[in-house]
C-alpha positions as CSV (number, residue, x, y, z in Angstrom):
1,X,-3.4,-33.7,12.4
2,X,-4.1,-30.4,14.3
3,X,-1.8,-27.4,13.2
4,X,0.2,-27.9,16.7
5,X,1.1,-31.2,15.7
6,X,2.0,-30.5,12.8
7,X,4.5,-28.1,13.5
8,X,5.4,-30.2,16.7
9,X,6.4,-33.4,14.1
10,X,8.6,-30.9,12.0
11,X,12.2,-30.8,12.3
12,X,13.2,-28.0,12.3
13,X,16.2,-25.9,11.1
14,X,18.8,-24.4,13.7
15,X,18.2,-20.7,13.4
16,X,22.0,-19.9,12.8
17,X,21.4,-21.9,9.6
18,X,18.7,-19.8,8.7
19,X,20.9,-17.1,9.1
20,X,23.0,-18.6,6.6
21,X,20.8,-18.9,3.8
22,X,20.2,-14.9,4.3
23,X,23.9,-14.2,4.3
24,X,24.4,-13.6,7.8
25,X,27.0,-14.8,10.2
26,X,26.7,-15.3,13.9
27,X,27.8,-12.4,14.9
28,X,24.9,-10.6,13.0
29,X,22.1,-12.3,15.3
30,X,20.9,-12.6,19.1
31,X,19.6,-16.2,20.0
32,X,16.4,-16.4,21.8
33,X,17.3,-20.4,21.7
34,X,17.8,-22.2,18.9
35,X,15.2,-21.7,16.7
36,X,14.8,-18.1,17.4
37,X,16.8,-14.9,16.6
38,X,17.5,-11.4,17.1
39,X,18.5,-9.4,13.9
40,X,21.7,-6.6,14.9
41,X,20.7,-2.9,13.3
42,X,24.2,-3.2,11.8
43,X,23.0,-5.5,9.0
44,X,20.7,-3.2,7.2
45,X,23.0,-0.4,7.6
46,X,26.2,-2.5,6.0
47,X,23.6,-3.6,3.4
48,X,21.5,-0.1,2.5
49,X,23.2,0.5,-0.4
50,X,22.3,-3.6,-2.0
51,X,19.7,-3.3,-4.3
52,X,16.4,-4.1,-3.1
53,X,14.5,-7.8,-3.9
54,X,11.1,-7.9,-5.4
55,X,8.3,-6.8,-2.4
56,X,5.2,-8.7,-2.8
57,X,2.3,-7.5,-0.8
58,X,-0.3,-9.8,0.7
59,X,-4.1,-8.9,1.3
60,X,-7.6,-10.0,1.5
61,X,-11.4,-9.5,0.4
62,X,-13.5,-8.9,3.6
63,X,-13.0,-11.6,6.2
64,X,-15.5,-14.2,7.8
65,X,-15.4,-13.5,11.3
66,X,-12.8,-16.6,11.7
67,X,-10.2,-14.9,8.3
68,X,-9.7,-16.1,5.5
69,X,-6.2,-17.6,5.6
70,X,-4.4,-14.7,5.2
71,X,-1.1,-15.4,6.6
72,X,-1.2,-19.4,5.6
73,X,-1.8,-17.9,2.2
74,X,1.8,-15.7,2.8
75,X,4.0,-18.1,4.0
76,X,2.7,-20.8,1.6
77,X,3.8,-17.9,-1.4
78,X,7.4,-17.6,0.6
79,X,7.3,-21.3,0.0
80,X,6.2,-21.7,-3.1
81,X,8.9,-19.4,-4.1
82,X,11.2,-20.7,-3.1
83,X,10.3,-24.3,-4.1
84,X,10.8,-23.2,-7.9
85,X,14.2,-21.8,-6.8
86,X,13.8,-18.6,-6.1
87,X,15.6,-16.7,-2.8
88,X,12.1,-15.5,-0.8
89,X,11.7,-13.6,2.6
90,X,8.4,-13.9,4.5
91,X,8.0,-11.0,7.0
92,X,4.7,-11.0,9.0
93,X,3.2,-9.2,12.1
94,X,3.7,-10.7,15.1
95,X,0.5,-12.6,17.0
96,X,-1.5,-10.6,19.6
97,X,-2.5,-12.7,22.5
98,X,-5.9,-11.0,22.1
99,X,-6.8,-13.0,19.4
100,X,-5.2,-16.1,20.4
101,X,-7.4,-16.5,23.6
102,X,-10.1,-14.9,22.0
103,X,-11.8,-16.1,18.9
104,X,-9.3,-15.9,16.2
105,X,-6.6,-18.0,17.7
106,X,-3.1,-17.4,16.5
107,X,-1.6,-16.0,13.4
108,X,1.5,-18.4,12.3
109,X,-0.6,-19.6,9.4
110,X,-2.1,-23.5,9.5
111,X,-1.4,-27.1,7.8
112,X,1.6,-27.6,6.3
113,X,2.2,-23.4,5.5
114,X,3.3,-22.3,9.1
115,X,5.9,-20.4,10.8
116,X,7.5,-22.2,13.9
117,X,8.2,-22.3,16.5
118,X,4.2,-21.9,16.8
119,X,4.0,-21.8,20.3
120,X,6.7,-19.4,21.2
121,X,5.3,-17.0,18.4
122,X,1.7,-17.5,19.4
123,X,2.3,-16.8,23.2
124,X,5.3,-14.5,24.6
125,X,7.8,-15.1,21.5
126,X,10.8,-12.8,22.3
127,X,9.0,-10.2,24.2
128,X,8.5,-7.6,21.7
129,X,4.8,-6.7,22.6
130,X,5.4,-7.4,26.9
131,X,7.8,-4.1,26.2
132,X,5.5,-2.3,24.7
133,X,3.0,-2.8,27.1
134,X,5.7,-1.6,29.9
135,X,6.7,1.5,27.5
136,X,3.1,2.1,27.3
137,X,2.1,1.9,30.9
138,X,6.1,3.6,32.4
139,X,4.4,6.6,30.6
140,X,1.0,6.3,32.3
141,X,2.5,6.1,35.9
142,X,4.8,9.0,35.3
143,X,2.1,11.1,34.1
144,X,-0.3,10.1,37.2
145,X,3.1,10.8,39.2
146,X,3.5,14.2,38.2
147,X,0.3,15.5,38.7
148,X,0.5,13.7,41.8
149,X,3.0,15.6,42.5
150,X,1.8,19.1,41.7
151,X,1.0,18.9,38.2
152,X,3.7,21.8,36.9
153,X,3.0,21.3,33.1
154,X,-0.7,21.6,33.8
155,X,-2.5,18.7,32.3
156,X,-5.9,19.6,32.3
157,X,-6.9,16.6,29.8
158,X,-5.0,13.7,29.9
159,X,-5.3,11.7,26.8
160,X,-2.6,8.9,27.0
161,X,-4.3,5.6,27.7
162,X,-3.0,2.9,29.6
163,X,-2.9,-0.8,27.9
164,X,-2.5,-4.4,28.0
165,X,-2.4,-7.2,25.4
166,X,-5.7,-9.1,26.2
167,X,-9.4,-8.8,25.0
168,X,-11.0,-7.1,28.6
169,X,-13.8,-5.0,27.5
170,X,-14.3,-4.1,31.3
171,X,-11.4,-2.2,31.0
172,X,-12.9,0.1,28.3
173,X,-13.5,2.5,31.4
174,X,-12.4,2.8,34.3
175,X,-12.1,5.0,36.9
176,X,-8.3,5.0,38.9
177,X,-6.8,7.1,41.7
178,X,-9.5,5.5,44.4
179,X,-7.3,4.9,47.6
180,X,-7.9,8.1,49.3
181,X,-4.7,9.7,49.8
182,X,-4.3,13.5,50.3
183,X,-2.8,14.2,47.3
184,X,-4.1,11.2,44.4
185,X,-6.1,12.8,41.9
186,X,-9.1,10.4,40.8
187,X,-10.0,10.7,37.0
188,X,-11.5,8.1,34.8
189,X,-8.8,6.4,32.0
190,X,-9.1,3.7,29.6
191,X,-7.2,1.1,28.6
192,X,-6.2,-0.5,24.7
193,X,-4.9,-3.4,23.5
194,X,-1.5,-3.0,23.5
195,X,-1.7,-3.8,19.4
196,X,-3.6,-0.9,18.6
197,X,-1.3,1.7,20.9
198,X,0.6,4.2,19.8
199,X,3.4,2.9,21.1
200,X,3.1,-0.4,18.7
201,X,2.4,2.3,15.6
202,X,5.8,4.1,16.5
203,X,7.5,0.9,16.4
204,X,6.6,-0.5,13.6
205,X,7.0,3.2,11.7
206,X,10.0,3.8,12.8
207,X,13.4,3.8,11.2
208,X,15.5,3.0,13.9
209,X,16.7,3.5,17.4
210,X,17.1,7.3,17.2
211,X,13.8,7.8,14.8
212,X,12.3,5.3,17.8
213,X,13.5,8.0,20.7
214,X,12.3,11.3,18.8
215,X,9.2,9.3,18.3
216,X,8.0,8.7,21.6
217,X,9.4,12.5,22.7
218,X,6.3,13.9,20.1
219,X,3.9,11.9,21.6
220,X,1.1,13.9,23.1
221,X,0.0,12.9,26.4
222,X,-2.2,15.7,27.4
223,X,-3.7,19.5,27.0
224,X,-3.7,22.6,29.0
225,X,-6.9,24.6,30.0
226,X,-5.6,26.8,27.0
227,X,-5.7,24.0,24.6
228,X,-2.1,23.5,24.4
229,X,-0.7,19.7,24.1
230,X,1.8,18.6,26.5
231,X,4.5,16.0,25.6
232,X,6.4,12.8,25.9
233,X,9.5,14.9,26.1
234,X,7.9,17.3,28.5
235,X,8.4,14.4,31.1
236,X,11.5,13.4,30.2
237,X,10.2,10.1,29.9
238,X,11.4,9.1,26.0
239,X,14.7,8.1,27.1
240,X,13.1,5.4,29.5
241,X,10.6,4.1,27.3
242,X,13.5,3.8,24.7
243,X,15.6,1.6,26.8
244,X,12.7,-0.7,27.4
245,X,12.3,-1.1,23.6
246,X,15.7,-1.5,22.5
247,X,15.9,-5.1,22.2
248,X,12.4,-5.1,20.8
249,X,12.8,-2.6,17.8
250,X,15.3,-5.2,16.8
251,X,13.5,-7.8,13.6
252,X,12.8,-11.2,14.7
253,X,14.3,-14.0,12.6
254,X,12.6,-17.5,12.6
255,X,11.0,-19.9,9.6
256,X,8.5,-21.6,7.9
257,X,8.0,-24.8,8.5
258,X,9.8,-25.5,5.0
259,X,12.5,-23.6,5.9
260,X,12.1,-20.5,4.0
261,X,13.8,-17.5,6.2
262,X,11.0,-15.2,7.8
263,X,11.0,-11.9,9.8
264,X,8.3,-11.5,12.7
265,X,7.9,-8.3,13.7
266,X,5.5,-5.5,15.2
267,X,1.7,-6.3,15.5
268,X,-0.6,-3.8,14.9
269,X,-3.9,-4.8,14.2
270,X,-5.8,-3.2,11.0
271,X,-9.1,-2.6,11.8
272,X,-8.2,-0.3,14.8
273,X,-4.3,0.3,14.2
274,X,-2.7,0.9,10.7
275,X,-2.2,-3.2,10.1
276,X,1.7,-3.3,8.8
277,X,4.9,-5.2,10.0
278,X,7.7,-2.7,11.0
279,X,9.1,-0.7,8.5
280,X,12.6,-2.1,9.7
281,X,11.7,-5.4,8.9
282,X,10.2,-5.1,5.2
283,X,13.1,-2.8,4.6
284,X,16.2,-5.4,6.0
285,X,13.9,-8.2,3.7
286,X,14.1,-6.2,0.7
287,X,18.2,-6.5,0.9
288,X,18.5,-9.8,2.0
289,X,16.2,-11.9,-0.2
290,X,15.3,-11.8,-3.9
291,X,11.5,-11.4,-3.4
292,X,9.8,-10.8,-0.4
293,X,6.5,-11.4,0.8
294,X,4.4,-9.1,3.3
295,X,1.3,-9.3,4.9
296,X,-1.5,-6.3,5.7
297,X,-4.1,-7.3,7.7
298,X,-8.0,-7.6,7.4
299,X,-9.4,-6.6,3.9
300,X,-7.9,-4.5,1.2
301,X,-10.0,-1.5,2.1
302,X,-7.9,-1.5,6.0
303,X,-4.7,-3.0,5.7
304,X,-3.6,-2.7,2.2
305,X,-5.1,0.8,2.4
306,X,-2.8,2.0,5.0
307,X,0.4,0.1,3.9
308,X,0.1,2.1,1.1
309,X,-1.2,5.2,2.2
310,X,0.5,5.4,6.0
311,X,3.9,2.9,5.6
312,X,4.6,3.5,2.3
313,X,5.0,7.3,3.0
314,X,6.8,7.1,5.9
315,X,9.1,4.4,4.1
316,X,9.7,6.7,1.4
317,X,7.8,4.5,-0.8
318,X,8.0,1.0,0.1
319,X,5.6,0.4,-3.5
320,X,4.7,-3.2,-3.7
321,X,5.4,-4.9,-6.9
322,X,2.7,-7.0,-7.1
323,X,-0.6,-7.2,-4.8
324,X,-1.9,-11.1,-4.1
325,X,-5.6,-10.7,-2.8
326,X,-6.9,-13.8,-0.8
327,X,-10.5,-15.0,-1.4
328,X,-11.8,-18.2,-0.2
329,X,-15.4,-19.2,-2.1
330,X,-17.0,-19.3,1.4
331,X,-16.4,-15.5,1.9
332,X,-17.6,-14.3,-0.9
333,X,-21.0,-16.3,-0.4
334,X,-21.0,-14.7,3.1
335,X,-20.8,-11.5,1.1
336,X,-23.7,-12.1,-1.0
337,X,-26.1,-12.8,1.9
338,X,-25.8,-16.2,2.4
339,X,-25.7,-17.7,6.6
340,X,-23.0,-19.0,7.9
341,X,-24.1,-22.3,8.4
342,X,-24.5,-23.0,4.7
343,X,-21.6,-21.1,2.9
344,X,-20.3,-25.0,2.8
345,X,-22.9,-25.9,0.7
346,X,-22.3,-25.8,-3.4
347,X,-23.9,-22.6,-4.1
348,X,-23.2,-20.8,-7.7
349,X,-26.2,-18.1,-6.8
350,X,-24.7,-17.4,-3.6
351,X,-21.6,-17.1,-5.3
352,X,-22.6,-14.8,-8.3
353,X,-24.4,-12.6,-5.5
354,X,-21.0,-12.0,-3.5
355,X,-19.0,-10.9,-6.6
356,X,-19.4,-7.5,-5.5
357,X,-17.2,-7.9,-2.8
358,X,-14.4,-8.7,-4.7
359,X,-15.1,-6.6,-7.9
360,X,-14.6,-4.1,-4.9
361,X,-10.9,-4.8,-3.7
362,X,-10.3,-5.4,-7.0
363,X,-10.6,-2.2,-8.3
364,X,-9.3,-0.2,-5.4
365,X,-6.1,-1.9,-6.1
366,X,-6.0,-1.8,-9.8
367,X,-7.6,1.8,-10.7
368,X,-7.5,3.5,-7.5
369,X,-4.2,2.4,-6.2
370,X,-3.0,1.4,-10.2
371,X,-1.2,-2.0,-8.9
372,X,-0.7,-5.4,-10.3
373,X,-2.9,-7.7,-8.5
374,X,-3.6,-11.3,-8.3
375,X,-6.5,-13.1,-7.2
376,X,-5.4,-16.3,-5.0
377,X,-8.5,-18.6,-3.9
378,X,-7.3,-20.5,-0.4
379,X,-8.7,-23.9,-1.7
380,X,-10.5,-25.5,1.3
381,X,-11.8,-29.3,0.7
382,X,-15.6,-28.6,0.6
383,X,-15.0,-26.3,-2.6
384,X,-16.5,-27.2,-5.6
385,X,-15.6,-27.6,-9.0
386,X,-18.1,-26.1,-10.5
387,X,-17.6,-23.0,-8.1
388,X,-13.7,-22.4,-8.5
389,X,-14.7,-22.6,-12.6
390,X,-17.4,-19.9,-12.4
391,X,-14.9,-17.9,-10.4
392,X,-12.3,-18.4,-12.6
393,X,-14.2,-17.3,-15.8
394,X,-15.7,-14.4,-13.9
395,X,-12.9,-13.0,-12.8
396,X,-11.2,-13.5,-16.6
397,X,-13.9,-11.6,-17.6
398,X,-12.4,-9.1,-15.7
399,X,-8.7,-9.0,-16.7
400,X,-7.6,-10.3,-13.9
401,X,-5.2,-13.3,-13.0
402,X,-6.6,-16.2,-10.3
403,X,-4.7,-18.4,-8.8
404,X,-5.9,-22.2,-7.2
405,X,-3.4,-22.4,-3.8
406,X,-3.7,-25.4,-1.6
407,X,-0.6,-24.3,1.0
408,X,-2.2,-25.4,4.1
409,X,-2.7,-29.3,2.3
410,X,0.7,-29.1,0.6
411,X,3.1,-26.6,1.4
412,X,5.1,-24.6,-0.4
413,X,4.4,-27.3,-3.3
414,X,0.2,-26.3,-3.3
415,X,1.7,-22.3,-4.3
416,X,4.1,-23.0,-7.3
417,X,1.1,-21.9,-10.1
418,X,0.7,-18.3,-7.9
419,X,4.7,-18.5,-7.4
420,X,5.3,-18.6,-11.1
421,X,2.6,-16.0,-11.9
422,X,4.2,-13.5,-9.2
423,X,7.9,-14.1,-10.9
424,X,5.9,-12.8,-14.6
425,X,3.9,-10.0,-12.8
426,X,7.1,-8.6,-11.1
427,X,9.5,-9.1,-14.3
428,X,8.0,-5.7,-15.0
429,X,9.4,-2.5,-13.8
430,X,6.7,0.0,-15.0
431,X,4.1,1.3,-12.4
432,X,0.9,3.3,-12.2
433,X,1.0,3.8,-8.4
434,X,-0.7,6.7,-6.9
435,X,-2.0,7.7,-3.4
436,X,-5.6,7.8,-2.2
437,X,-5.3,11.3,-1.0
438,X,-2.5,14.0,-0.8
439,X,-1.1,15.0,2.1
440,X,-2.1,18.8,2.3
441,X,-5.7,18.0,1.6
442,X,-7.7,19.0,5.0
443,X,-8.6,16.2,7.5
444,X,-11.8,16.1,6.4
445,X,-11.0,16.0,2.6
446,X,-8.7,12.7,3.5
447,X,-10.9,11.0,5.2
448,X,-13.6,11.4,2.9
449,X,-11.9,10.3,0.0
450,X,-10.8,6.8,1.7
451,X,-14.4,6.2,2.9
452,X,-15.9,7.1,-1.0
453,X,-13.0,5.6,-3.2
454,X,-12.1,2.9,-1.3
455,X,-14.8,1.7,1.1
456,X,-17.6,3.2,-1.9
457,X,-19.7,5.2,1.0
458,X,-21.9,8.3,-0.3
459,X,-20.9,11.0,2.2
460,X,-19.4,11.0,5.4
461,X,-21.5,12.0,8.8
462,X,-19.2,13.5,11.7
463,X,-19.8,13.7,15.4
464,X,-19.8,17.5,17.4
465,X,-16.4,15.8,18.9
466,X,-15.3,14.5,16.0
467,X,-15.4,18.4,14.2
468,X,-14.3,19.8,17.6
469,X,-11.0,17.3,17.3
470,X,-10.6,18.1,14.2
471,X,-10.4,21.8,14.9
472,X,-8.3,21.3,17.9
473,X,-5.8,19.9,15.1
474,X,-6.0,22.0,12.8
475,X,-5.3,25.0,15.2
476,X,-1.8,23.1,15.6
477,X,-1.0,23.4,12.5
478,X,-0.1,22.4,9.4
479,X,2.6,19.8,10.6
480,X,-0.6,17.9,12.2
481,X,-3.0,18.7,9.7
482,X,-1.0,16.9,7.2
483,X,-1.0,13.6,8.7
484,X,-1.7,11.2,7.0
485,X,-5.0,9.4,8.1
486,X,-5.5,5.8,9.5
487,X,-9.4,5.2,10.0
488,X,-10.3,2.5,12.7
489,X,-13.4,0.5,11.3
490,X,-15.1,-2.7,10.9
491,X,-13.1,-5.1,9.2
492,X,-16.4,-7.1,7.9
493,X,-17.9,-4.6,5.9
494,X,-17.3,-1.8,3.6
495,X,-19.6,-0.2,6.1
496,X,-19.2,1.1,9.4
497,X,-21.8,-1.9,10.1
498,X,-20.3,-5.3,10.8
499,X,-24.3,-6.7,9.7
500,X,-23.9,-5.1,6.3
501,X,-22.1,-7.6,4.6
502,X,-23.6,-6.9,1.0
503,X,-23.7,-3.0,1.1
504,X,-26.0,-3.2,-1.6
505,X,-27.8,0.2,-0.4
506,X,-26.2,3.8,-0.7
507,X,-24.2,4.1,3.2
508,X,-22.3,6.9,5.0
509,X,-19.9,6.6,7.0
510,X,-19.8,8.4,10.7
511,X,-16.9,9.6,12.3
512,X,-17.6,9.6,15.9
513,X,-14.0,10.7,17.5
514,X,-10.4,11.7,16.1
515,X,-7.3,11.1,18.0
516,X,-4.0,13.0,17.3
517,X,-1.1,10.7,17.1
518,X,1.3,13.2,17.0
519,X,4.2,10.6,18.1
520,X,3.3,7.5,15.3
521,X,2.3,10.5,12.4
522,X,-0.9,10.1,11.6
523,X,-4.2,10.5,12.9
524,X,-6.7,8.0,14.1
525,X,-10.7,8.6,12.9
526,X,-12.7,6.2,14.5
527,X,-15.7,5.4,12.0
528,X,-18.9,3.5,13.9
529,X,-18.8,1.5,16.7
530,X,-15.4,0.1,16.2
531,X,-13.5,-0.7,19.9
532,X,-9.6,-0.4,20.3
533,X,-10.3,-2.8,23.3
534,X,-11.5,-5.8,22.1
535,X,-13.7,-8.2,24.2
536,X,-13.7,-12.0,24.4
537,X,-16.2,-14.2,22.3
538,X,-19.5,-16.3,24.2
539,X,-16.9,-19.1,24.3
540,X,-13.5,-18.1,24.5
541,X,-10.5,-20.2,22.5
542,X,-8.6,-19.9,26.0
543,X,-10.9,-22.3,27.3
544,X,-9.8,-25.0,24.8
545,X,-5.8,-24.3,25.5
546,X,-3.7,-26.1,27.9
547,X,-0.7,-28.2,28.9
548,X,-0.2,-31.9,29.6
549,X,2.6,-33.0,32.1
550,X,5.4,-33.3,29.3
551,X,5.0,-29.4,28.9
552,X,3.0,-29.4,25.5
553,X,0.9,-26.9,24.7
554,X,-2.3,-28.3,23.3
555,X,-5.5,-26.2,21.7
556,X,-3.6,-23.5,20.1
557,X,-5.0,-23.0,16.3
């Protein structure tokens, strides 16, 4: 069966029963139906004082362009958990519609280890990123309307972007204002995907409705002729955008398709945004399960790197317990150089040669970052014996831990062995955490020190407007300078190039802009030829998704 039938021929529980399990009443939830829920802000704050649960953080090796089962790895782990009887909470991102008409397809994991309903979730779910996108875009119009209008603060640079939550790489640039009238000022703009906005960063960083507000006020929208940024607040528009989000900074509560309670909420992606679930979320999940399970996105070296470097700062140190990093034997064959059309094939060469890869994430999680960490192999059928051996005893030779999970074949029931070794790995309370970087190094120093610890580059390269941004910044400042920094690169390579899967050559890194997000608190260093607008694929999944004349969705993966 596909994954949509699968979760179609489910039965599953009526949300308010999820709500149970987690201790909650009625009153402590908004349906969206019956299988979908609203979490009230009153619950965290009745329950901040609970002690937390045990936070489990799940991430990757470098992807295949089509993942590695990230999030199917997650919830099976939430499942697994609680299978051998243990209270778990699964709290994921929510799906982009990018992706899930794209080349991806969706994020609510596959086989038997999904989150449901799959369709809502996948498509318009409770409207979380729709009001972002109208935040977003309010904020556009009313700067256009203002200059319109005389332009009294004096934008001489307008650098808010507008948005919308689709892969449209035509809409990379544009040029707006074209209808001629007297007083329209024509300038060119560009548009993101709503995931990688600012607006979806402040969300998801944010503690709650008030932090939300001041948030969007310190966005900067803009710059005088003198160099001097103009604000959110400046417009009065924070207040607006505020009320558009203030059903959607509320968590989302749905479940797997075992039941197990999850939390769906905020989206950014990882390779262009900073990767993590809201901070709201992960922090409500910590009080009302036991152990909890979260999910960064792409490889170690993105998302892991800034949920520990970017969230867990601005959560006052939200420091994972344990680390789970997902490796299927076909990526790390793809690593060490070998095509895409035979990384099926029984390979042990192939295998050896992609080590690397993993050595890699490895590392940066045990010595730089000085975290437990697991290795958990996403079995798939065509995997060898003689392969998951070899990797086994390789990675033994290494110290670390591996795990065999076959979620999406079995459930919850394929994760036990990795459930069981998460409950010994977490037992203890001792940790060797530390930082990548400190916050009052200089830009330059920060980013340097993510792209030669953690991605292994030699040196860094940076652009004439990369150094003028940067300078621009640090004229601001030293409450701007000390941002933390969240760098927007290729997810399938240490590199800056997507073709350098093996990185077995010495490689720099270049910088080719920086963007100041004042509002989210931390700034953006776009490394290569990375896009925060995505475009669409040859052959589109959109053209494989569709409806019959009961109403069912078909084609979503």
């Amino acid at each position: 069966m596909t994954d949509i039938e699968i979760a179609r021929n489910t039965k599953l529980d009526k949300i308010v029963d999820i709500a149970e399990r987690l201790g909650l009443s009625e009153d402590d939830i908004e349906l969206y139906g019956k299988y979908k829920a609203k979490i009230s802000e009153k619950v965290y704050k009745r329950m901040k004082d609970k002690q937390n649960g045990k936070l489990i953080l799940v991430t990757a090796i470098s992807p295949t362009p089509l993942g590695e089962g990230k999030t199917t790895m997650s919830i099976a782990i939430a499942d697994g958990l609680r299978k051998i009887g243990k209270k778990s909470v699964l709290t994921l991102r929510e799906p982009s519609l990018g992706p899930v008409f794209g080349i991806k397809g969706g994020a609510t994991g596959g086989g038997y280890s999904q989150v449901a309903p799959m369709e809502d979730i996948n498509l318009h779910f409770t409207g979380d990123i729709h009001a972002i996108t109208a935040a977003n875009n309010l904020l556009s119009s009313l700067i256009d309307n203002h200059i319109y209008f005389g332009n009294e603060l004096g934008f001489d640079k307008v650098v808010w972007k507008r948005c919308m939550d689709l892969n449209d790489r035509q809409l990379r640039e544009v040029e707006t204002g074209l209808s001629g009238e007297t007083k329209i000022v024509p300038r060119r703009d560009t548009f993101d995907i709503t995931v990688a906005s600012e607006i979806m960063a402040i969300l998801c960083l944010s503690k709650d409705i008030k932090d939300l507000k001041e948030k969007l006020g310190n966005i900067i929208i803009g710059y005088t002729k003198d160099d001097m940024p103009i604000y959110c607040k400046q417009l009065k528009a924070e207040g607006a955008m505020t009320v558009l989000l203030k059903d959607a900074i509320k968590p989302n509560l749905v479940q797997t398709l075992e039941h197990t309670p999850a939390i769906i909420h905020g989206g950014p992606f990882a390779n262009i945004a900073h990767g993590c679930n809201s901070i709201i979320a992960t922090k409500l999940a910590l009080k009302l399960g036991d152990y909890v399970v979260t999910e960064a996105g792409f490889g170690a070296d993105l998302g892991a790197e800034k949920f520990l470097d970017i969230k867990a700062r601005k959560a006052d140190g939200l420091i994972p317990d344990c680390v789970v990093l997902v490796a299927t034997i076909k990526a790390i064959k793809y690593h060490g150089g070998i095509p895409k059309d035979r990384i099926q094939e029984e390979n042990l060469q192939g295998l050896e040669a992609g080590l690397p890869n993993i050595y890699k994430h490895i590392d940066n999680i045990k010595n730089k970052f000085g975290l437990n960490v697991i290795v958990a192999i996403n079995k798939y059928n065509q995997d060898s014996e003689k392969e998951i051996e070899f990797l086994r005893q390789k990675l033994k030779e290494k110290g670390v831990e591996m795990s065999l999970v076959e979620g999406w074949a079995k459930g919850g029931e394929g994760a036990t062995d990795i459930a069981n070794k998460l409950v010994n790995a977490t037992a203890s309370k001792s940790s060797n955490f530390k930082y990548i970087y400190n916050l009052d190094n200089s830009i330059k120093t920060k980013i340097n020190k993510v792209a030669t610890e953690i991605y292994g580059a030699k040196d860094v390269k940076y652009s004439e407007k990369a150094l003028a941004e940067i300078k621009r910044i640090e004229n601001l400042g030293a409450e701007y300078k000390n941002l933390p920094i969240c760098i927007a690169k290729t997810q399938y390579s240490f590199s800056d190039d997507p073709k350098n899967l093996e990185c077995k050559e010495d490689f720099d890194i270049t910088i080719r802009d920086i963007e100041l997000k004042a509002g989210a608190g931390f700034i953006v260093a776009l490394a290569g030829k990375i896009m925060t607008m995505p475009g669409l694929p040859k052959v589109p999944a959109a053209e494989n998704i569709d409806i019959d004349e009961d109403g069912n969705v078909k084609g979503i993966f």
